[in-house]
C-alpha positions as CSV (number, residue, x, y, z in Angstrom):
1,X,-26.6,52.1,16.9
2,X,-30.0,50.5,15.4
3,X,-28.9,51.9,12.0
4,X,-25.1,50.5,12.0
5,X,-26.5,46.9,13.6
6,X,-28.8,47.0,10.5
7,X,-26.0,47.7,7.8
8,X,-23.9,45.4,9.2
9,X,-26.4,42.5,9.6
10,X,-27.1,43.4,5.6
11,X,-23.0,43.2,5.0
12,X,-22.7,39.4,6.3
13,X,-26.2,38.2,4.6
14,X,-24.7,39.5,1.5
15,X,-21.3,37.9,2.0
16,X,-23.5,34.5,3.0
17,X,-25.4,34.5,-0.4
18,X,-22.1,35.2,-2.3
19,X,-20.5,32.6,-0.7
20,X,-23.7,30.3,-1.3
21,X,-23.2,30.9,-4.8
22,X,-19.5,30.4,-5.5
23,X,-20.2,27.0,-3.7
24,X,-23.4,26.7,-6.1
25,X,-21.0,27.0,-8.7
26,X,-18.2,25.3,-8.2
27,X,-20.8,21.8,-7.5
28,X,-21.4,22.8,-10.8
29,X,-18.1,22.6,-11.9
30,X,-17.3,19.2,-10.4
31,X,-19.1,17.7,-13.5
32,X,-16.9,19.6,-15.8
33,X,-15.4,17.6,-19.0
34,X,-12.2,19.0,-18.3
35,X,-10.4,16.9,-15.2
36,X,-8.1,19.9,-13.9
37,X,-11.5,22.3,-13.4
38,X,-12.9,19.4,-11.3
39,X,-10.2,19.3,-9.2
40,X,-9.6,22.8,-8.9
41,X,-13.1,23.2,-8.4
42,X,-12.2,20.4,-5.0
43,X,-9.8,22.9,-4.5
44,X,-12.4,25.6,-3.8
45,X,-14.6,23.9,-2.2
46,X,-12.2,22.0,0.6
47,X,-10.6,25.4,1.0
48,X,-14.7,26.7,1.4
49,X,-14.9,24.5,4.5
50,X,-17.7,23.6,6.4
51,X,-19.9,26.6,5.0
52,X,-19.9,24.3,1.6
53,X,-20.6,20.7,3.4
54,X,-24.5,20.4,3.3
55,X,-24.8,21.4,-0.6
56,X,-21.8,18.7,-1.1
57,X,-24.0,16.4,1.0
58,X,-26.8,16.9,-1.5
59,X,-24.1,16.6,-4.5
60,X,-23.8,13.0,-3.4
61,X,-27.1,12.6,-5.1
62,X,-26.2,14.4,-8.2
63,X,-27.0,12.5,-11.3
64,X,-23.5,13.0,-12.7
65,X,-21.0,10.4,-11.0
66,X,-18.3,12.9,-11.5
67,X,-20.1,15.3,-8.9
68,X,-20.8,12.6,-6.7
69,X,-17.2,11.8,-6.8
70,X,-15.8,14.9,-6.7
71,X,-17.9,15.4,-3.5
72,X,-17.1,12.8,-1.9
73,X,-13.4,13.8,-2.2
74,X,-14.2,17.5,-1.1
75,X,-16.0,16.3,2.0
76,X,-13.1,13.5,3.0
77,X,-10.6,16.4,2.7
78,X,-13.0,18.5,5.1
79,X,-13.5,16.4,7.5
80,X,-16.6,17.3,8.6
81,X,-18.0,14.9,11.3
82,X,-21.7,15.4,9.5
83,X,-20.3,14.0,6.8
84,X,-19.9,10.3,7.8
85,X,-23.8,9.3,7.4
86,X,-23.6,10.6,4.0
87,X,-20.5,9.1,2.7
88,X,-21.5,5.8,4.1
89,X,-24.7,5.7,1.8
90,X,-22.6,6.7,-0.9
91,X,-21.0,3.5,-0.3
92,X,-24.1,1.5,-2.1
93,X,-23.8,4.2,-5.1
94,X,-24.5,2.7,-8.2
95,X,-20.9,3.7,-9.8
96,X,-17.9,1.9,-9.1
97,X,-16.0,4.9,-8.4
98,X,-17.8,6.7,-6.4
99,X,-18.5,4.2,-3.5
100,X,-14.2,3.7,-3.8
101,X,-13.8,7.2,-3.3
102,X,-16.5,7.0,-0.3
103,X,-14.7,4.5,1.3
104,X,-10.9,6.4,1.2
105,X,-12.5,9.3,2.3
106,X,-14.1,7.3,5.2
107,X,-11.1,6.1,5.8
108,X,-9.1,9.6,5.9
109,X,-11.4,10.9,7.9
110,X,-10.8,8.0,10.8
111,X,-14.6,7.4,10.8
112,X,-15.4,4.9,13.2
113,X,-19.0,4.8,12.6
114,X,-18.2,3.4,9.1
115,X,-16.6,0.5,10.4
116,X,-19.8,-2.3,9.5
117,X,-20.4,-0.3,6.3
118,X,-17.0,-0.9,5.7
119,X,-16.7,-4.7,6.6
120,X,-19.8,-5.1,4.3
121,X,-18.0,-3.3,1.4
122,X,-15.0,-5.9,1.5
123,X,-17.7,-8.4,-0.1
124,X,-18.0,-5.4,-3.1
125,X,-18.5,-7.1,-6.6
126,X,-15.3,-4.4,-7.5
127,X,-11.6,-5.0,-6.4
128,X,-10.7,-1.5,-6.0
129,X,-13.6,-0.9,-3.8
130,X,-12.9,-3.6,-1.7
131,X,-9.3,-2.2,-1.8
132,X,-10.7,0.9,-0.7
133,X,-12.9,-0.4,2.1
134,X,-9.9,-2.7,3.6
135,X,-7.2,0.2,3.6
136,X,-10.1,2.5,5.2
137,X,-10.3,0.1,7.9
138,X,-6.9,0.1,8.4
139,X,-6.8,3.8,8.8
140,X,-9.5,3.3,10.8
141,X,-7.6,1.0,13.7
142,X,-10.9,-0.6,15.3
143,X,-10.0,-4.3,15.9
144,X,-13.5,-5.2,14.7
145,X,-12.2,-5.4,11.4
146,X,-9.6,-8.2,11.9
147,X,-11.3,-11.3,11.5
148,X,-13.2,-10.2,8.4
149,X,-10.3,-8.9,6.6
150,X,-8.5,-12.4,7.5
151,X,-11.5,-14.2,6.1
152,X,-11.6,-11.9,3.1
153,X,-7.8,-12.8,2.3
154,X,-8.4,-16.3,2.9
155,X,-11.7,-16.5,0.7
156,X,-9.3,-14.7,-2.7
157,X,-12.6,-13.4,-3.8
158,X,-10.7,-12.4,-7.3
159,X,-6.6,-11.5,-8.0
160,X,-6.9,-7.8,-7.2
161,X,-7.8,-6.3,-3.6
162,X,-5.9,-8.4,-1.7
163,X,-2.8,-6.2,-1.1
164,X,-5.3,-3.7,0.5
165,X,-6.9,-6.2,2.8
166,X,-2.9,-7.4,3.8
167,X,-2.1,-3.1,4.4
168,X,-5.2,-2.9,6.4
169,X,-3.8,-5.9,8.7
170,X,-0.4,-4.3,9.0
171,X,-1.7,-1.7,10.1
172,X,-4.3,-2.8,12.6
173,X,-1.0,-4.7,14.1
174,X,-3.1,-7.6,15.4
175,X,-1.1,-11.2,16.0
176,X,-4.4,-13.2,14.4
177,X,-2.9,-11.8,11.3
178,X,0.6,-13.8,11.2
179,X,-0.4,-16.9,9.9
180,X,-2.7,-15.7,7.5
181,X,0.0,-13.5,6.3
182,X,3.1,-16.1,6.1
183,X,0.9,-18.2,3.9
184,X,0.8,-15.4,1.6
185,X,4.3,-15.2,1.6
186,X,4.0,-18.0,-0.6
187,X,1.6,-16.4,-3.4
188,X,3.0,-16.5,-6.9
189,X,2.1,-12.6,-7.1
190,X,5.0,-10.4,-6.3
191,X,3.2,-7.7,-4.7
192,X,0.8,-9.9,-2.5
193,X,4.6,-11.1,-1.0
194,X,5.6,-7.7,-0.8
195,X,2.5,-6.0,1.2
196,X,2.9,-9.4,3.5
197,X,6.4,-8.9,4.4
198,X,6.0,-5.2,5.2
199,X,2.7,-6.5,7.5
200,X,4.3,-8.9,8.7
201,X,7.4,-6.3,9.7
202,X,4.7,-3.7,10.8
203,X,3.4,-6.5,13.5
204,X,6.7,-7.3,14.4
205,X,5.8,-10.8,15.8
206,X,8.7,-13.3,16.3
207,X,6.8,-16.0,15.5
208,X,7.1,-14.9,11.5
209,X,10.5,-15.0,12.0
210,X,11.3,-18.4,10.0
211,X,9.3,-17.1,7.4
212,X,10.9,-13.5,6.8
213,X,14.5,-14.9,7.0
214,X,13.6,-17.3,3.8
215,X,12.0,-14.3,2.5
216,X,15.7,-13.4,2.1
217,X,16.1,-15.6,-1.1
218,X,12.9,-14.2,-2.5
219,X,13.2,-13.7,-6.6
220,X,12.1,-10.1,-6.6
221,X,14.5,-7.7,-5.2
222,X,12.4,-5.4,-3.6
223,X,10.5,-8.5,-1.3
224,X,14.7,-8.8,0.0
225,X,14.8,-5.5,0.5
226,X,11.7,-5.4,3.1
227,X,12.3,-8.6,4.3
228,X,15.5,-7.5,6.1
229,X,13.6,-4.6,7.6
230,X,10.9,-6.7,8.5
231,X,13.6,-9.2,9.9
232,X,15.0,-6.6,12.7
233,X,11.6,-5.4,13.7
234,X,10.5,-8.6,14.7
235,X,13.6,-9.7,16.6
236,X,15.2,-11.1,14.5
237,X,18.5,-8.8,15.0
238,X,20.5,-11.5,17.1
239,X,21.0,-13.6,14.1
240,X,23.0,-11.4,11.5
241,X,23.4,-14.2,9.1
242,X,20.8,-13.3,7.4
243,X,21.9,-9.6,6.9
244,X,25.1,-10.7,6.2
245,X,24.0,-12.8,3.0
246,X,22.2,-9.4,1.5
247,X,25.6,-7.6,1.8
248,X,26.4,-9.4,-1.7
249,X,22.8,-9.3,-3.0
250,X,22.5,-8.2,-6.8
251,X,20.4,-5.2,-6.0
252,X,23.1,-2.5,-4.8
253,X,18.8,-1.1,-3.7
254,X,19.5,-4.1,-0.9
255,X,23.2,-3.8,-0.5
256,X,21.9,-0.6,0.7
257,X,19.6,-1.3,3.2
258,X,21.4,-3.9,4.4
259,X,24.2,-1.5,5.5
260,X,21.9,0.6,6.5
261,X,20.4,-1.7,9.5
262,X,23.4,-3.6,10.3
263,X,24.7,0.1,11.4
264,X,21.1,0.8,13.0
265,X,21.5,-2.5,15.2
266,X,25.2,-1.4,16.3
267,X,26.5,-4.8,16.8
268,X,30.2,-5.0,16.1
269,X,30.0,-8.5,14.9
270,X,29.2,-7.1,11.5
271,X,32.2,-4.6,11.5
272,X,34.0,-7.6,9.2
273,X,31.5,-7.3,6.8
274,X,30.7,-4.2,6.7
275,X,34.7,-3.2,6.1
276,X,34.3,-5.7,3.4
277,X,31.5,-3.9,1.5
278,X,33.9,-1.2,2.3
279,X,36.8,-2.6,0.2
280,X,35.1,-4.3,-2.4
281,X,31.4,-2.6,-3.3
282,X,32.0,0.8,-4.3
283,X,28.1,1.4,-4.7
284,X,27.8,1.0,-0.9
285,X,30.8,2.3,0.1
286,X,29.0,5.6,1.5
287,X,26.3,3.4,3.3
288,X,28.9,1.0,4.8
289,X,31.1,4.0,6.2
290,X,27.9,5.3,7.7
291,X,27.2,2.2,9.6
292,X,30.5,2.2,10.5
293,X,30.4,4.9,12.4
294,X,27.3,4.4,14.5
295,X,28.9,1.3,15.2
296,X,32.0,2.8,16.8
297,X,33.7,-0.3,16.7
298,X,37.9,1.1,16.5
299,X,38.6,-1.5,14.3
300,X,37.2,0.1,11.7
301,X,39.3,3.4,11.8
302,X,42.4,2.0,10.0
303,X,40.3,0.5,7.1
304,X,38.2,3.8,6.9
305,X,41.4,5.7,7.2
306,X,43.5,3.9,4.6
307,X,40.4,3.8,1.6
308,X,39.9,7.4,2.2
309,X,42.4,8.5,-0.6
310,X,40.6,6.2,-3.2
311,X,36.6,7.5,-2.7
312,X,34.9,10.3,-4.1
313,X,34.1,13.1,-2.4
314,X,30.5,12.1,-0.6
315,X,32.0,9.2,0.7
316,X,35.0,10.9,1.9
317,X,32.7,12.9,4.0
318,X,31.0,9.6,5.4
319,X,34.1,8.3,6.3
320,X,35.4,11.7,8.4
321,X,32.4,11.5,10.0
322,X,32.4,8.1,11.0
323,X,36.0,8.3,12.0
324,X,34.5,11.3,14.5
325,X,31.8,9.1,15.6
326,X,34.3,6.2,16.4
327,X,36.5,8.5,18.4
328,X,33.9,9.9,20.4
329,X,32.7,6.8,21.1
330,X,35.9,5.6,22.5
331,X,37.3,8.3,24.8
């Protein structure tokens, strides 16, 4: 028995100090030139587990910011609850990269420890590590991080990082964000109105109401298109006006959507325009059938019946099953 207990103690050191060295070597590889060995070398070592976590805590010091990124990645995708005292030192690193890595990983990993490292790294001299830092504390959740990521929006430290900080407050879901947020719906930057509106729809507050609804003649299409989304989730599904209006927008991309939630709110009061898009826009026809149906409104059976003939064949199949729906609404 003392002889097999022997062996098989020998078997698993000798598995440990081969797996110490494939680890060993695959730190080594996260400095290689070539980007798809680094990555596959993060492959290894996530897949590795917590068996590789310690020598990735010392790679955080490598001199080679490639390792030290790589590492940081590695030990976000792990997961690794020893990891979070490492990764928030990293967050002072000397390269720009790696302390934005350090600070999505921190994120990913829901770290609430990190959450003053964090707030202090939304003062970073970088945008896209103050990006990282506010969309980590948005993953994060911990209301802590409200009233600093309000200030950091208000203060426009420099054009970039700003979308982050507005995604972090959409998703910390906390009312002290409206007004901060509907005065960016005035920014000349597309993207800052963009992020707003889908915050703004995430928070669902009516008290943005006003300001979503204008959002409706926004220049860019693709503010429209979340603005009507962001409409409905913050109550503003009693007034289809403004739903009604994006029916005829120039982006068939909002036509769409607007179909798409008239159908979701199931009031028949916008079977008339919905039958219209029907008729006349044959790029929503399919999306207009659709909401249709979950309407269930019978008024919409002879119009659905009689255009039948004249659609392709995806839209046929909308409109039979909309016509189903209908009837089975109205037994």
């Amino acid at each position: 028995m003392s002889a097999d207990t022997d062996q098989c103690s020998r078997s698993l050191s000798e598995e440990e100090e081969s797996l110490e060295g494939e680890i060993s070597e695959f730190i080594r590889s996260l400095g290689d030139a070539s980007l798809s060995a680094r990555w596959e070398a993060i492959s290894s070592l996530v897949d590795a587990g917590a068996p590789a976590v310690v020598a990735l805590h010392a790679a955080l010091k490598d001199p080679n910011k490639y390792v030290r990124w790589g590492a940081a990645e590695a030990l976000g995708r792990i997961g690794d609850p020893r990891s979070v005292a490492p990764l928030i030192a990293a967050l002072k690193d000397h390269d720009k990269d790696v302390r934005w890595k350090a600070a999505i990983s921190l994120g990913g990993m829901g770290a609430g420890e990190a959450v003053c490292p964090l707030i202090v790294a939304l003062d970073d001299d970088d945008p896209d590590v103050r990006w990282g830092a506010a969309t980590a504390l948005g993953e994060i959740g911990d209301e802590r991080a409200v009233e600093y990521l309000i200030t950091a929006l208000q203060e426009k430290k420099g054009p970039d990082g700003r979308d982050g900080i507005i995604i972090a407050l959409g998703e910390l879901r906390d009312r002290r964000a409206v007004a901060p947020l509907v005065a960016a719906l005035e920014d000349r930057n597309y993207e800052i109105r963009f992020e707003a509106v889908k915050a703004l729809g995430k928070i669902g507050d009516p008290a943005a109401l006003d300001a979503l609804i204008c959002c409706i003649k926004d220049e860019n299409w693709e503010v429209r298109l979340v603005a009507a989304e962001a409409i409905v989730r913050s109550g503003g599904s009693a007034d289809l006006e403004p739903l009604f209006n994006l029916l005829t927008d120039e982006s068939s991309d909002v036509r769409r959507t607007a179909a798409g939630i008239l159908g979701d709110i199931g009031d028949s009061g916008a079977v008339d325009a919905l039958i219209a898009v029907l008729r006349h826009d044959e790029e929503c026809r399919y999306e207009a059938a659709e909401a249709l149906g979950r309407i269930g409104d019978p008024c919409a059976s002879a119009p659905l019946t009689q255009i039948y003939d004249s659609c392709d064949p995806c839209v046929r199949v909308a409109i039979v099953n909309a016509l189903a729906q209908i009837a089975a609404k109205n037994r």
